[in-house]
MDTraj code that builds the backbone (N, CA, C; nanometers):
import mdtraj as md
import numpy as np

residues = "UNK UNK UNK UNK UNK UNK UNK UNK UNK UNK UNK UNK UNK UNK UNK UNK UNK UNK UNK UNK UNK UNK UNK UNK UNK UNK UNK UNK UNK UNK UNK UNK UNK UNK UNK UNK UNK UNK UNK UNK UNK UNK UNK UNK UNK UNK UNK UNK UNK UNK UNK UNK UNK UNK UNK UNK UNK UNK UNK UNK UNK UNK UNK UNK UNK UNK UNK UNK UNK UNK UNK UNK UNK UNK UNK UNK UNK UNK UNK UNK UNK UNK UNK UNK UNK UNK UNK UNK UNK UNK UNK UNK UNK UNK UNK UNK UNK UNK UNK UNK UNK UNK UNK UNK UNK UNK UNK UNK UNK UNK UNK UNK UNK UNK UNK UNK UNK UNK UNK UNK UNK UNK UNK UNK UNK UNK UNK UNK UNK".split()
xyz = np.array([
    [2.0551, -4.1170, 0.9931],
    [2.0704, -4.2587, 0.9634],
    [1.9952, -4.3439, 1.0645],
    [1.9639, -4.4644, 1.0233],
    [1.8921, -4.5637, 1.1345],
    [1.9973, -4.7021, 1.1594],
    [1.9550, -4.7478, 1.2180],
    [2.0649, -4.8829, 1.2771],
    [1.9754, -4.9927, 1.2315],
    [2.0854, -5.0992, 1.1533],
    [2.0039, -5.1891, 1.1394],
    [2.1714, -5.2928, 1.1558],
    [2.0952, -5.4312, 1.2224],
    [2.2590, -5.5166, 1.1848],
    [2.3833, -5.3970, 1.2831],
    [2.3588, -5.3623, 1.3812],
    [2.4643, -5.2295, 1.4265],
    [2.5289, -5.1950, 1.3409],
    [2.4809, -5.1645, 1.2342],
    [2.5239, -5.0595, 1.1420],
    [2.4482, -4.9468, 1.0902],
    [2.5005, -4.8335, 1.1180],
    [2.4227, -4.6969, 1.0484],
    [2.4028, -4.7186, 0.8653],
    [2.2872, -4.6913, 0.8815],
    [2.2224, -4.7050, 0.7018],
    [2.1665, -4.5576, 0.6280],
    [2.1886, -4.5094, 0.5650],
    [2.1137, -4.3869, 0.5314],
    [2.0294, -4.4448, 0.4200],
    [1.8921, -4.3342, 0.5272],
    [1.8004, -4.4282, 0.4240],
    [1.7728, -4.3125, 0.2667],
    [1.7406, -4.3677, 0.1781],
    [1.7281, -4.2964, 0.0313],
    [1.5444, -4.2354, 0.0465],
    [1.6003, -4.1548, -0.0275],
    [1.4869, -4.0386, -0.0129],
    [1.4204, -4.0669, -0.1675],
    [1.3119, -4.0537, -0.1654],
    [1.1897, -4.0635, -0.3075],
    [1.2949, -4.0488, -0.4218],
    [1.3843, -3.8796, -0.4070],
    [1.4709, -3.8331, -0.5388],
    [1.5826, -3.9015, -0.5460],
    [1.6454, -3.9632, -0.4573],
    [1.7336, -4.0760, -0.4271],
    [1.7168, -4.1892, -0.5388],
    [1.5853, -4.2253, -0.4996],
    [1.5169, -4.3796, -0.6164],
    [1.5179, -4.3454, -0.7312],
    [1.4566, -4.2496, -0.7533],
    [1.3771, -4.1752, -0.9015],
    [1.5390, -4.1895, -0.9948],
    [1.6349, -4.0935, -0.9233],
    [1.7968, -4.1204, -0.9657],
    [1.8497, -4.2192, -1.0427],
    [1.7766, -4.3501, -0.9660],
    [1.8542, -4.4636, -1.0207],
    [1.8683, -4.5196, -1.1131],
    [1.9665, -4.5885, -1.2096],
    [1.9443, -4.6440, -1.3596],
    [1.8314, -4.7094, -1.3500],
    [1.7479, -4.7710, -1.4729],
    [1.6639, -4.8598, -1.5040],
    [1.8098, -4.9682, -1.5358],
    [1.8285, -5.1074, -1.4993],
    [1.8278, -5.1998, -1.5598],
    [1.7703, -5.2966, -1.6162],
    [1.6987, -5.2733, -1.7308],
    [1.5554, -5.4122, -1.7300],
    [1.6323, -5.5417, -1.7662],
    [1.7362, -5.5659, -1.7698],
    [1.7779, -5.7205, -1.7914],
    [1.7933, -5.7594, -1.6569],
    [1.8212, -5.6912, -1.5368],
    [1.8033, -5.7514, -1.4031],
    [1.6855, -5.8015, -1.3358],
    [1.5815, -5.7056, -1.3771],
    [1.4803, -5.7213, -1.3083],
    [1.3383, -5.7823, -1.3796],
    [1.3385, -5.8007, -1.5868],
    [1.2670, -5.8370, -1.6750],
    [1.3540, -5.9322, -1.7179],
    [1.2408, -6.0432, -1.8006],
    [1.3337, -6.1517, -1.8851],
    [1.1715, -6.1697, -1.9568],
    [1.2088, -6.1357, -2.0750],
    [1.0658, -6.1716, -2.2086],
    [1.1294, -6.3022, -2.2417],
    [0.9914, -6.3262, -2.2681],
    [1.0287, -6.5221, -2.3080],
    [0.9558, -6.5067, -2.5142],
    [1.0456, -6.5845, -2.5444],
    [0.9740, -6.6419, -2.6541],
    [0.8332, -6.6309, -2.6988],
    [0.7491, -6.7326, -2.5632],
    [0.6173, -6.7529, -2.5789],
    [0.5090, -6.5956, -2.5458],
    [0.6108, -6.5086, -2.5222],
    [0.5414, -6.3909, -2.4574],
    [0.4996, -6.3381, -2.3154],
    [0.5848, -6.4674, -2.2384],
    [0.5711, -6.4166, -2.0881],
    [0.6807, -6.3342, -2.0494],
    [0.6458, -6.2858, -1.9498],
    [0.7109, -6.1679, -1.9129],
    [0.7560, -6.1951, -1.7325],
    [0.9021, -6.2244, -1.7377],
    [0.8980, -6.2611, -1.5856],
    [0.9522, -6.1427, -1.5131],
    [0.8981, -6.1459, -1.3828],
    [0.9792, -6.0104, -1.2797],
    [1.0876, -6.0935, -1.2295],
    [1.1687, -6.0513, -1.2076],
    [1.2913, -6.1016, -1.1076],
    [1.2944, -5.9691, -0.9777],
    [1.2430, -6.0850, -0.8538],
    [1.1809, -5.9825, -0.7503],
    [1.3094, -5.9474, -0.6357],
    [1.3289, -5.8319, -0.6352],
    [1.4824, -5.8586, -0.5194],
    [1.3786, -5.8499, -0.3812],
    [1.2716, -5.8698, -0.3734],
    [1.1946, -5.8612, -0.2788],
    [1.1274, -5.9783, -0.1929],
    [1.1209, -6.1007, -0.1079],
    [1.0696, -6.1872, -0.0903],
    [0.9205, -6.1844, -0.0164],
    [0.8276, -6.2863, -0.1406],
    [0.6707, -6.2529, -0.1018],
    [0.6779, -6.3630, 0.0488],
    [0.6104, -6.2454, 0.1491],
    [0.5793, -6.3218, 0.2529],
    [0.4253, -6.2606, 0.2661],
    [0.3592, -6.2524, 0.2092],
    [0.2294, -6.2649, 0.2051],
    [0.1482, -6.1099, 0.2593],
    [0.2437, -6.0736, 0.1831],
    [0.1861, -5.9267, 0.2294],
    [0.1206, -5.8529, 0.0513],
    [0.1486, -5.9422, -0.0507],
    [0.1701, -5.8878, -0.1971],
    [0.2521, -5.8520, -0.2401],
    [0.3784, -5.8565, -0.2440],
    [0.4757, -5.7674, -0.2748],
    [0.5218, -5.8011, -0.4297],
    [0.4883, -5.9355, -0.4441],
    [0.4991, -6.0306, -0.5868],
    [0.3903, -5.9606, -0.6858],
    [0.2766, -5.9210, -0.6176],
    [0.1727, -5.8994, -0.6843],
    [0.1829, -5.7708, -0.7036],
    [0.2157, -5.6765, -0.6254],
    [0.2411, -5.5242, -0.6661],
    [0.3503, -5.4960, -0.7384],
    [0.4384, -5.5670, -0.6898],
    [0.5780, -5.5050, -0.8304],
    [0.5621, -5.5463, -0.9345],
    [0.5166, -5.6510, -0.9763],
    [0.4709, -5.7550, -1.1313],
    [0.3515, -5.6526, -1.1845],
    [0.2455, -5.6031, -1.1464],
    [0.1804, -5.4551, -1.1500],
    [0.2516, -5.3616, -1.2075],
    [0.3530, -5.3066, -1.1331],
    [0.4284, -5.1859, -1.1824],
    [0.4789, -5.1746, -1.2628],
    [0.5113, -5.3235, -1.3398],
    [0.6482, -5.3398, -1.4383],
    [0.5591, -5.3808, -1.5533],
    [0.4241, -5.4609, -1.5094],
    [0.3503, -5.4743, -1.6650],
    [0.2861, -5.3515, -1.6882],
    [0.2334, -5.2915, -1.6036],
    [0.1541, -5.1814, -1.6643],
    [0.2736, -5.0789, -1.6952],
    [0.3801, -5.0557, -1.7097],
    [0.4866, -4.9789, -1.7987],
    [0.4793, -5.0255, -1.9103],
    [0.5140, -5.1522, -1.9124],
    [0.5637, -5.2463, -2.0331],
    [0.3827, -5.3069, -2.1132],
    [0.2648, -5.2459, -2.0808],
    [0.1397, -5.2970, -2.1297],
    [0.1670, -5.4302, -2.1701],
    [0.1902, -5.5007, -2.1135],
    [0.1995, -5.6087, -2.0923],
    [0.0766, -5.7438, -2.0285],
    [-0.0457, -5.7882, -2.1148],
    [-0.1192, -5.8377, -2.0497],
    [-0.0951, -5.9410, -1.9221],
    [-0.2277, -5.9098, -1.7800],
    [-0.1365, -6.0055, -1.6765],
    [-0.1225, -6.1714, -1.6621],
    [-0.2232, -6.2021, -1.7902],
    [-0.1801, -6.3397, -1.7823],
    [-0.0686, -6.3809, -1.8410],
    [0.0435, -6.2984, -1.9129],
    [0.1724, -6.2767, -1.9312],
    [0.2657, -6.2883, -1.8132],
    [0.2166, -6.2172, -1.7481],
    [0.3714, -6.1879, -1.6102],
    [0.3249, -6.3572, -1.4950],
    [0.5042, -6.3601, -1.4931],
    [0.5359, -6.4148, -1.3702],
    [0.6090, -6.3336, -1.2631],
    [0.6578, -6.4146, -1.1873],
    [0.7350, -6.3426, -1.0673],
    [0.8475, -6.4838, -1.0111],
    [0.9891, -6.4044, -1.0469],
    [1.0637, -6.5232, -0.9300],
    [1.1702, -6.4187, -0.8577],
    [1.1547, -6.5136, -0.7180],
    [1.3269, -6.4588, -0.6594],
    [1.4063, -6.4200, -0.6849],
    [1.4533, -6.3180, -0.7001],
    [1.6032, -6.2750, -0.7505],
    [1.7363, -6.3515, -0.6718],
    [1.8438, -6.3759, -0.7347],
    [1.9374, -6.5169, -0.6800],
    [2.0285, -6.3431, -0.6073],
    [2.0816, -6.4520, -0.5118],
    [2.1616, -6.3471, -0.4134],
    [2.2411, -6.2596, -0.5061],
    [2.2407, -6.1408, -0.4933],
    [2.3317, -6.0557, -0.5607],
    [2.3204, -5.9285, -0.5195],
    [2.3955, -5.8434, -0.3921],
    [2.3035, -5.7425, -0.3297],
    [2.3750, -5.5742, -0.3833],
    [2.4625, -5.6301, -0.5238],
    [2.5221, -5.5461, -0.6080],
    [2.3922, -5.4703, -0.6595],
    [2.3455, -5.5518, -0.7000],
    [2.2238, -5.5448, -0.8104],
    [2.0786, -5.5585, -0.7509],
    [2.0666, -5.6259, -0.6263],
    [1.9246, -5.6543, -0.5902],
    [1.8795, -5.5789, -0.4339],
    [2.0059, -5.5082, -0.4095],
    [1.9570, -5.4510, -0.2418],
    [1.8621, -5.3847, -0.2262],
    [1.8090, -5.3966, -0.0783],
    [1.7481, -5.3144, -0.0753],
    [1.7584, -5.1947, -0.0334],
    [1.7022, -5.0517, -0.0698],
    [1.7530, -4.9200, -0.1218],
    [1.7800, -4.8702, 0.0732],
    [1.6896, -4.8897, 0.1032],
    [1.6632, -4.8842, 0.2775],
    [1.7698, -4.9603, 0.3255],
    [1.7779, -5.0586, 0.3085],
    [1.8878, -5.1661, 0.3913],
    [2.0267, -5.1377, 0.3915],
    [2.0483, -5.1635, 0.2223],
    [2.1787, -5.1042, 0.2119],
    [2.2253, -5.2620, 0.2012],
    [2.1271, -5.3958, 0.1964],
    [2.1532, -5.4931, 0.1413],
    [2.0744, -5.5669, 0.1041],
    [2.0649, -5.6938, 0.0791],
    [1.9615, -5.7553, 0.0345],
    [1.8709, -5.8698, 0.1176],
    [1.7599, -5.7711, 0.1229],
    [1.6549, -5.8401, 0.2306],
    [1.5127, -5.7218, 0.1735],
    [1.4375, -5.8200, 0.2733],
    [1.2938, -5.7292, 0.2762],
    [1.2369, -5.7596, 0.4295],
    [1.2110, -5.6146, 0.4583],
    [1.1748, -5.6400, 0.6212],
    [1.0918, -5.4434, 0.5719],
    [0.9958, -5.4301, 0.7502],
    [1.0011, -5.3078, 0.7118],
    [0.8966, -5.2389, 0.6476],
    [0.7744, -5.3236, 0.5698],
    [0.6936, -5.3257, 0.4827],
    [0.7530, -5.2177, 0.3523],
    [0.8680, -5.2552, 0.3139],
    [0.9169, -5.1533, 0.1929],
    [0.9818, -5.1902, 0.0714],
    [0.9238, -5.2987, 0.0526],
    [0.9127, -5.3728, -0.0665],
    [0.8393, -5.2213, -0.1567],
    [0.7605, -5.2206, -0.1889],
    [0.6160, -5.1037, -0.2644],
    [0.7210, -4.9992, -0.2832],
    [0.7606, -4.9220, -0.1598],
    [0.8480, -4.7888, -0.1668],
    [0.9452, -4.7889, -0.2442],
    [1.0290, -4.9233, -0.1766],
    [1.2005, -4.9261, -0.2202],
    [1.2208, -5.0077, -0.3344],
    [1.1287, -5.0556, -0.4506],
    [1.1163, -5.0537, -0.5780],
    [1.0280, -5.0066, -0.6773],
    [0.9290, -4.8957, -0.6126],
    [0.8664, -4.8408, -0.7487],
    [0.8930, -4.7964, -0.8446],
    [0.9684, -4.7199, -0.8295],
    [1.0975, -4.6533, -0.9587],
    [1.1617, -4.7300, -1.0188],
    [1.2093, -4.8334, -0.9260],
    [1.2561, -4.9212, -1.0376],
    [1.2193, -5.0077, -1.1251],
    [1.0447, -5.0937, -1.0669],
    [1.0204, -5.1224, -1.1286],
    [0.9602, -5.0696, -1.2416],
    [0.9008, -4.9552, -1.2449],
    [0.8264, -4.8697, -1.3179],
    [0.9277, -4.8453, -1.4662],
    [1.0484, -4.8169, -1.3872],
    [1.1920, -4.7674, -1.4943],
    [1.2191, -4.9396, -1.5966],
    [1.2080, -5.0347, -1.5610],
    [1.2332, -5.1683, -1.6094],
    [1.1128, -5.1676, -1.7079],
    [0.9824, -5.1466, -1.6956],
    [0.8837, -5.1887, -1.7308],
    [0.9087, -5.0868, -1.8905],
    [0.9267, -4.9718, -1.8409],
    [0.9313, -4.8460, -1.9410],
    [1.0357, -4.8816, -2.0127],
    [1.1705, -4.9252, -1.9322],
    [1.2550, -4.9226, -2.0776],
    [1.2509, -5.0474, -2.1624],
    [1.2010, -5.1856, -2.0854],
    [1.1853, -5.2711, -2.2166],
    [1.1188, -5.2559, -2.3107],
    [1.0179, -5.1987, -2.2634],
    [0.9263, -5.1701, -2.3542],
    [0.9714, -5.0677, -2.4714],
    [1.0445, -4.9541, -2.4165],
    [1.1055, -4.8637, -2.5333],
    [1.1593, -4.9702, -2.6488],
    [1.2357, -5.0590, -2.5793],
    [1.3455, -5.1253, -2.6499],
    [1.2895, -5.2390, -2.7668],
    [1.1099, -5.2768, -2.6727],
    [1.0497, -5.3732, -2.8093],
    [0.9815, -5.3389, -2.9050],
    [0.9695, -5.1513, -2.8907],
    [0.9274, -5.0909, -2.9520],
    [0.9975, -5.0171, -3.0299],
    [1.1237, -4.9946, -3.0069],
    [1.2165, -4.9798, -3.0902],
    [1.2864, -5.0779, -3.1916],
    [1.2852, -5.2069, -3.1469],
    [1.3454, -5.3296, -3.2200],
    [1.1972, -5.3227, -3.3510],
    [1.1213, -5.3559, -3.2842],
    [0.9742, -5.3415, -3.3997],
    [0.9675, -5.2342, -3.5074],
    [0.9926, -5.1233, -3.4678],
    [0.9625, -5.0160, -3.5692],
    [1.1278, -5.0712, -3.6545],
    [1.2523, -5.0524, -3.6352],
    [1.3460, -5.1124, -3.7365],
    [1.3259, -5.2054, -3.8028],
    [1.2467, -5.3539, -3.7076],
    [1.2203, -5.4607, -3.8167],
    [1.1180, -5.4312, -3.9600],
    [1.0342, -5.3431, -3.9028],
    [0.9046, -5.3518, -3.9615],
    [0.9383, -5.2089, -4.0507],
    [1.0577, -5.1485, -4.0589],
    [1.0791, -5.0404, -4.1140],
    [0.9724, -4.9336, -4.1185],
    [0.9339, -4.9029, -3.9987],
    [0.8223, -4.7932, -3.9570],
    [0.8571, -4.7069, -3.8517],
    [0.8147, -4.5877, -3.8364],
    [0.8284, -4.4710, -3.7313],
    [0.8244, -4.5175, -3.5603],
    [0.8600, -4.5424, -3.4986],
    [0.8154, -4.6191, -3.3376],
    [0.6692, -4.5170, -3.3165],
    [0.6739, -4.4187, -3.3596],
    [0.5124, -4.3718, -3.2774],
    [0.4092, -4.4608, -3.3659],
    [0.4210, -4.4817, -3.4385],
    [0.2972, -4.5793, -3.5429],
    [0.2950, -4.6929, -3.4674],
    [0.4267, -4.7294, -3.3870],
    [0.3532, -4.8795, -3.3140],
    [0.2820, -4.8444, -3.1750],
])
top = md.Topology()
chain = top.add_chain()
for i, resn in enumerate(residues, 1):
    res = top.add_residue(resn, chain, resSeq=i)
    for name in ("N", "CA", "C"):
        top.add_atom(name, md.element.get_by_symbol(name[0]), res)
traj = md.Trajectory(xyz[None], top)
């Protein structure tokens, strides 16, 4: 474990992340007009971190990038911690690490899900879309 806040944290290992549910209503919100927002539990301080996770989650979801936004995720460290911390912050440069999986998992399952809603509407096979 490492100390952070004098508290021991165990940090999560690659198979640790990979583990974790996808929630895409936490971390995606499709709009009407076709944008596609990230909800980032990560704060951009100018390192990219806005720009690499919004990456991870459109290219799951093929999602063109003049589609995606990116906002703050509102305090909630149920749902938004970070995997390292063990709460919700970004320090560490591990923004990239301590959400690839997840975003990757968000991107993949909305996408299952608008591709599944489509093939029922359109009464067709989902591999045809």
């Amino acid at each position: 474990p490492t100390m952070a806040c004098g508290q021991a944290i165990r940090r999560m290992t690659a198979a640790d992340i990979r583990a974790l549910p996808a929630a895409p209503n936490a971390f995606l919100r499709i709009a009407p007009d076709d944008t596609v927002t990230l909800i980032a539990k990560h704060m951009e301080m100018g390192q990219g971190a806005f720009t690499g996770l919004a990456t991870l989650a459109a290219e799951e979801l093929d999602a063109d990038w003049s589609q995606m936004r990116v906002e703050d995720a509102p305090a909630d460290a149920r749902i938004y911690a970070n995997l390292n911390m063990g709460m919700q912050g970004t320090a560490g440069s591990s923004s990239m690490f301590n959400s690839y999986y997840q975003m990757r998992k968000a991107g993949a399952a909305a996408r299952a899900m608008l591709v599944a809603a489509a093939a029922q509407a359109w009464n067709v096979d989902a591999a045809q879309i």
